[in-house]
C-alpha positions in Angstrom: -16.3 6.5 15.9 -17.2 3.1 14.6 -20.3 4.4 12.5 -18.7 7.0 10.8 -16.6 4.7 8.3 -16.8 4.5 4.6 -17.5 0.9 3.8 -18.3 1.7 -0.1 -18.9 4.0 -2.6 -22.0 3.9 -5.3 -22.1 7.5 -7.3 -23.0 8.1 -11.1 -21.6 11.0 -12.1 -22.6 13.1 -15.6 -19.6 11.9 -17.7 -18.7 8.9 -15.9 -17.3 6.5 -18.2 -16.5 2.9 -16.3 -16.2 1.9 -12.5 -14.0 -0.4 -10.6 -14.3 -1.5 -7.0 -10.9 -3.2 -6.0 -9.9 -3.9 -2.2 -10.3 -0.9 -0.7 -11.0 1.2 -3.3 -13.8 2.7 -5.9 -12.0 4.0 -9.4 -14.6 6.5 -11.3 -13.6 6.6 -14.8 -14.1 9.7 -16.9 -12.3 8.9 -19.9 -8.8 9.3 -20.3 -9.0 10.5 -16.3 -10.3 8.7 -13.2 -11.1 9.2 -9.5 -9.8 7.3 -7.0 -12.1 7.0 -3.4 -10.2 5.8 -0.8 -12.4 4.0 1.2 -12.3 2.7 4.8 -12.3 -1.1 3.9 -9.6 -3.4 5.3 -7.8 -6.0 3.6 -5.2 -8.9 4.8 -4.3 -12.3 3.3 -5.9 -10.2 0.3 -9.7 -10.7 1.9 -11.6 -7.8 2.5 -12.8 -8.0 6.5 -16.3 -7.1 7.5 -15.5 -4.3 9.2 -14.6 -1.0 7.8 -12.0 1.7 9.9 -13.0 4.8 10.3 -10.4 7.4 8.8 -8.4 4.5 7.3 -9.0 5.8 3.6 -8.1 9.7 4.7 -5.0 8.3 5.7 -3.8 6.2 3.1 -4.8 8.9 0.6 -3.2 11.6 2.5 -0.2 10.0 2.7 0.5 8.4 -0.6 -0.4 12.3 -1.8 2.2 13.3 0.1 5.0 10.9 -0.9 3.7 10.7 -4.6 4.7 14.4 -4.6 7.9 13.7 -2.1 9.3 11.5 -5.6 8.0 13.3 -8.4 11.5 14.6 -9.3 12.2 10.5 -9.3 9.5 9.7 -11.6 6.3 10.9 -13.2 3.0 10.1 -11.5 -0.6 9.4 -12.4 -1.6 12.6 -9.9 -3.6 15.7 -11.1 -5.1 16.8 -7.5 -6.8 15.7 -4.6 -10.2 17.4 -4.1 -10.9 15.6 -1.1 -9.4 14.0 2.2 -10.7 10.8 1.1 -9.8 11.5 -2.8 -7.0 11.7 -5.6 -8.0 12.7 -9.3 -5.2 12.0 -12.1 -4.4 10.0 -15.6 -5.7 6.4 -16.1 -2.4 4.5 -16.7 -2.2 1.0 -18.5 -0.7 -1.1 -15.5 2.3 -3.6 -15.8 0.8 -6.9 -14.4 3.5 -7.3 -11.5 3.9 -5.5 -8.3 7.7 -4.5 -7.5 8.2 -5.1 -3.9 11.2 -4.1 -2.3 12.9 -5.8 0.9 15.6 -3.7 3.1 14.9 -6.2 6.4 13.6 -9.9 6.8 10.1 -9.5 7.9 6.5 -10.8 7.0 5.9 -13.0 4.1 9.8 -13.3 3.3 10.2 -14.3 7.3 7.6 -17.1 7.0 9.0 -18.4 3.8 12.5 -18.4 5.2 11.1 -20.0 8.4 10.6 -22.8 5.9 14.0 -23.5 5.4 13.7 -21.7 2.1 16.5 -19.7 1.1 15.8 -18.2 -2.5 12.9 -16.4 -3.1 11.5 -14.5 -6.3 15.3 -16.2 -7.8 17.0 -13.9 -5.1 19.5 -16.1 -2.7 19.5 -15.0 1.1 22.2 -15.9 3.5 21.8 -18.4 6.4 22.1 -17.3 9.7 19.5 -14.6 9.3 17.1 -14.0 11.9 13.8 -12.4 11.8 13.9 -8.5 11.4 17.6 -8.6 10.8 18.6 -6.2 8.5 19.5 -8.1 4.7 23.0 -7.5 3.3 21.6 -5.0 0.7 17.5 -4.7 -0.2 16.2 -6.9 -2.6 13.6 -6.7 -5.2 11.0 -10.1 -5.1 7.9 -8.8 -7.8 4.9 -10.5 -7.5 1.9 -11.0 -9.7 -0.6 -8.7 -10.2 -4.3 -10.5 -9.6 -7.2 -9.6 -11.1 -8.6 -12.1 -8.4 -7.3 -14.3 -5.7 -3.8 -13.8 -3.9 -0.8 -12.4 -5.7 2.0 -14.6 -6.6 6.1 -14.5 -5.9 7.2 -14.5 -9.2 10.9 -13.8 -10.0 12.5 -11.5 -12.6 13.6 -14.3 -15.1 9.7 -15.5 -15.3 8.4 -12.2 -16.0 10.9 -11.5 -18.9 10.5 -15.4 -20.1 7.0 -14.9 -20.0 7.0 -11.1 -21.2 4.7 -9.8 -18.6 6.8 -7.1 -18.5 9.6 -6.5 -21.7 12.9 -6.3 -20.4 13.8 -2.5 -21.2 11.1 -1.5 -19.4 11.8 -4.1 -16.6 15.4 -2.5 -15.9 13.6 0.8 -15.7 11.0 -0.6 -13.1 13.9 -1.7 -11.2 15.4 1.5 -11.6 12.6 3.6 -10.1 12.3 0.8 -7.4 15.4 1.4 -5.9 15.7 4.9 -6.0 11.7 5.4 -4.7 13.0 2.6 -1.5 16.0 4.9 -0.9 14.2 8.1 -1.1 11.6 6.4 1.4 14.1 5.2 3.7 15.8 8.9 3.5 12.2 10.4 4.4 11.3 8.0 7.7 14.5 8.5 8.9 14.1 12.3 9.5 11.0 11.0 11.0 12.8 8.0 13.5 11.4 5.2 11.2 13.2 2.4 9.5 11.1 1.3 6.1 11.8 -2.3 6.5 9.9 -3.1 3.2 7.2 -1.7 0.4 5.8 -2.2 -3.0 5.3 -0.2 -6.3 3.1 -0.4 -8.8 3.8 1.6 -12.0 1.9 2.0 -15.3 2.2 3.4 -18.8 0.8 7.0 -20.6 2.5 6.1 -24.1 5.7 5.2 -23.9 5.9 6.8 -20.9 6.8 5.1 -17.1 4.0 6.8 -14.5 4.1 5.6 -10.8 0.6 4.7 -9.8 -1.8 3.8 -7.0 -0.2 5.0 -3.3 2.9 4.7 -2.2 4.9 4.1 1.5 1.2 3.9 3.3 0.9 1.3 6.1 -0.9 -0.8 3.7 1.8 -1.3 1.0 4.6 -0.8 3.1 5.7 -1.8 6.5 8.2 0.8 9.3 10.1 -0.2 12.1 10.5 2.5 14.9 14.5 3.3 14.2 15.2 4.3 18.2 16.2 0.6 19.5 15.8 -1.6 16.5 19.6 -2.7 17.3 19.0 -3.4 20.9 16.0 -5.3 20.5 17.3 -7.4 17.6 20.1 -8.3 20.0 18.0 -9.2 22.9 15.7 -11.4 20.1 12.9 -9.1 20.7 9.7 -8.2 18.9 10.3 -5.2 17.1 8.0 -2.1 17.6 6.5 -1.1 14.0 4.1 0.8 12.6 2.4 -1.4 9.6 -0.6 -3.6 8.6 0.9 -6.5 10.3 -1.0 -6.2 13.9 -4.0 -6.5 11.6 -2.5 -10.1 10.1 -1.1 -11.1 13.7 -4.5 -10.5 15.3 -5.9 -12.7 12.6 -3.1 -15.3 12.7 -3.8 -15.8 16.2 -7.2 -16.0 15.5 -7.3 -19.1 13.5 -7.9 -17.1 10.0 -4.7 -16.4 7.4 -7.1 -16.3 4.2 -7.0 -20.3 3.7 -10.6 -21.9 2.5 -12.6 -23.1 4.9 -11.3 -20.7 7.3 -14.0 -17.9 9.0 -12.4 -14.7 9.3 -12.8 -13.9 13.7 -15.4 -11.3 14.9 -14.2 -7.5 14.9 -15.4 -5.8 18.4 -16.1 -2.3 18.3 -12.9 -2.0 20.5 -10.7 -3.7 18.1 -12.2 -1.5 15.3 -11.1 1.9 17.2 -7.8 0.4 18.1 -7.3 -0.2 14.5 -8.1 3.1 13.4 -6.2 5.1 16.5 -2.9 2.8 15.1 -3.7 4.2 11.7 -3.9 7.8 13.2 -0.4 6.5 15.2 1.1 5.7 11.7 0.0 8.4 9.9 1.6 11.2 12.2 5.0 8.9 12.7 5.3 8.8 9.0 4.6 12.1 8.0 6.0 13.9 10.8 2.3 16.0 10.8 -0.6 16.5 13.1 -3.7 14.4 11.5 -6.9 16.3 11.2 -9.8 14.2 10.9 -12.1 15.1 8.2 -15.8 16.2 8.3 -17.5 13.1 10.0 -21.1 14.3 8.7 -22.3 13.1 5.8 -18.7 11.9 4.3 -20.1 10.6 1.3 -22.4 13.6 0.2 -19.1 15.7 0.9 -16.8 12.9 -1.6 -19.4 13.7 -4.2 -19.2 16.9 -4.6 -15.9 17.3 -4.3 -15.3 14.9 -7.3 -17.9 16.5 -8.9 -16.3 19.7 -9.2 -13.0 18.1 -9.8 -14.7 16.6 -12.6 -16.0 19.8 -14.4 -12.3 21.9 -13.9 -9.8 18.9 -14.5 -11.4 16.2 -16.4 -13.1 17.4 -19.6 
């Protein structure tokens, strides 16, 4: 399995207009238009590790399609199609510079900082007495930064309307969509015995016009607890079963690496890379609720090509 994963993406296609590699993805630009490759690359601590995991990108595309067309009625979208497991095609939006992550539950990054003895974060106040996991009194919204490079930055609402990164109309309305895309999200992996315990959206503007972009409620921007004995095992002060990126951060954590300088990110055994990528399978079928079929293993990226290339010639010119 470990061979067959997409580690990057170099095509030149006949209209192409710009390219952009970010963490785990290639952007095509065709004007007006671009397609997005989901790749296999793995990121944590915002580093990209060495090793790529197969049918990582299949997933995350497949289900950000999904739940970008889940909360269409909610807001508009940058989607036109997705000609390929691995691909979506849709409108090149100008993105607001901050990421609007959500918070139902105390978990990850807003654990560790409350480990701390800190008890406002993003210019949100939380309650003492809180425990890790424990459900918070009503979800909160802490934005961060949106970097072009380096790590992403807790930034609260008063700083991005003091320093206009955002303009406060459209602010509200990002808070808006935020709460009503967490509660639709929450709705959908209930059905499907999941808790969405946190999550972040990125939106973008066609015009004057609000678009949600990039993926949304995949195990990389968002993290699920298995509903069926959350209460029980928060009561008995146990770890909670969830489906997420977070075993990926743990493994490191416990392996000396969190992203700091200096620090060398630990070896990945072929072993750990199939684990990875049967969790990722684990997730994907939890969330949706569907059977995952893995795509064509042969010749993966001749197949992306093509497919983008006929996208190209029937929705982007």
């Amino acid at each position: 399995m470990v061979d067959n994963a997409i580690k990057e993406t170099h095509f030149n296609f006949k209209n192409q207009t710009g390219f952009y590699k970010g963490k785990v993805r290639d952007v095509y630009f065709f004007g007006d238009k671009m397609a997005m490759v989901a790749s296999d690359r793995l990121s944590a601590f915002d580093v990209v590790l060495p090793r790529a995991i197969p049918y990582k990108g299949q997933i995350l595309n497949q289900i950000a399609i999904k739940f970008l067309r889940e909360t269409s009625d909610i807001v508009p979208n940058w989607v036109i199609s997705s000609p390929d497991p691995n691909v979506t095609v849709g409108h090149k939006c100008e993105p607001f510079k901050v990421e609007m992550v959500i918070r139902g539950y105390l978990a990850g990054h807003a654990w560790r900082e409350y480990k701390l003895g800190k008890r406002i974060l993003c210019g949100i106040a939380m309650p003492d007495g809180l425990k890790e996991n424990d459900r918070l009194p009503k979800p909160i919204i802490t934005p961060t930064t949106k970097a072009d490079v380096g790590h992403d930055e807790d930034i609260s609402r008063e700083e991005i309307l003091k320093q206009e990164i955002v303009m406060k109309a459209d602010y509200e309305q990002l808070e808006k969509y935020t709460r009503a895309l967490f509660q639709r999200g929450t709705e959908i992996a209930a059905k499907n015995g999941l808790i969405l315990v946190d999550t972040k959206y990125e939106f973008g503007k066609i015009g004057d016009s609000i678009h949600l972009i990039d993926e949304i409620h995949t195990p990389d921007s968002s993290r699920y607890f298995y509903k069926n004995g959350y209460e029980e095992r928060q009561k008995n002060n146990e770890v909670q079963k969830q489906l997420s990126k977070e075993f990926v951060r743990q493994w490191l954590i416990k392996n000396g690496f969190q992203g700091k300088e200096s620090q060398e990110i630990p070896e990945m055994t072929d072993e750990l890379v199939n684990s990875i990528s049967n969790r990722y399978i684990e997730l994907y079928e939890k969330v949706t609720g569907e059977a995952f079929v893995k795509s064509d293993a042969e010749n993966i990226l001749k197949r992306i090509e093509d497919n983008i290339s006929k996208s190209i010639s029937v929705n982007l010119l």
